[in-house]
N, C-alpha and C positions, 0 to 999 in steps of 0.2 A: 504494500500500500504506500502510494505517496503524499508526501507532505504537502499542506494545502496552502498556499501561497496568497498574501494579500499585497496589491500596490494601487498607486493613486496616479491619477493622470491631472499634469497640471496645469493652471490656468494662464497658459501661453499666448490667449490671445482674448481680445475684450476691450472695451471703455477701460481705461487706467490702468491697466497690466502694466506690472514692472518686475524686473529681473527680480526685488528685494520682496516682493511678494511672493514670487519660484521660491526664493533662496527657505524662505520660512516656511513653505510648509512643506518641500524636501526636508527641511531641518527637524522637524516639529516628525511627518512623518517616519523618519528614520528612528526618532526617540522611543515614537508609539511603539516600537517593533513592525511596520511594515517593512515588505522586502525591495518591492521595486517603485522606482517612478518614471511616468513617461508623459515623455510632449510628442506633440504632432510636427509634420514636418511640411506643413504648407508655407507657402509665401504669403501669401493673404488669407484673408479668413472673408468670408462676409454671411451678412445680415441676412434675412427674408426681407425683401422691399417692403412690410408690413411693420420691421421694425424701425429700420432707419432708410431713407429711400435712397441714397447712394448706393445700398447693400453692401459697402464695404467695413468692415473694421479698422479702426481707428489707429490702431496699435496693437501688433502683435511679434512674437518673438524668434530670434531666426532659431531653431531646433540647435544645431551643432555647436554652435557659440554659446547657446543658453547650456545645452549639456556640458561642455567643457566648466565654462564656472561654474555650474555645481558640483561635476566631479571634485574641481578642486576647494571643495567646503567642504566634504562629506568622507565620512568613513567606510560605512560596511553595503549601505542602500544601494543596488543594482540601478543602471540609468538605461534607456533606451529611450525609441523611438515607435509611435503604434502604427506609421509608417514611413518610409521613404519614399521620397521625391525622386525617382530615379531618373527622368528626363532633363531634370534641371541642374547635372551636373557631370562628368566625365566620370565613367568608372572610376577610372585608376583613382582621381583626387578623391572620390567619395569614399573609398577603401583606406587612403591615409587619413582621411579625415576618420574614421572610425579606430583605426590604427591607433591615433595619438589620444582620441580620446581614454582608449583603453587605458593607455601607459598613464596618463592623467588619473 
């Protein structure tokens, strides 16, 4: 039997999202005992024209960048991604980019 695993997906994107918001509730989640945390890996986000009629988000967070500094805050909490963007970047670089954040 295996071990039942609990993680949180963070709020990367949104009215007022900021990296120090990620940083605290990675923080706060890893304290709880959760195991992993994950952002999304879009470039934009947007709205239902229902909610705001641009349908774009205001502010949101680049995935690799935002996981790099949290890697480097945190101790045991798994990071990932709940996907990749895989058209919007070259194999090879997307792989160093995951590379360094390991080593991170």
């Amino acid at each position: 039997m295996s071990d039942i695993k609990f993680g949180v997906f963070l709020p990367t994107f949104g009215e007022g999202v900021t990296y120090q918001l990620n940083l605290d509730v990675t923080l706060t989640a890893e304290k709880l005992g959760f195991d992993s945390a994950w952002v999304c890996d879009h470039l934009f986000g947007v709205y239902s024209l229902a909610e705001k009629p641009s349908g774009l988000y205001p502010d949101i967070l680049e995935c690799w960048t935002t996981l790099s500094a949290l890697a480097a805050k945190t101790s045991k909490i798994r990071l990932g991604t709940s996907v990749v963007a895989i058209p919007y970047r070259n194999p090879a670089v997307l792989a160093k980019m995951a590379a360094t954040l390991d080593v991170i």
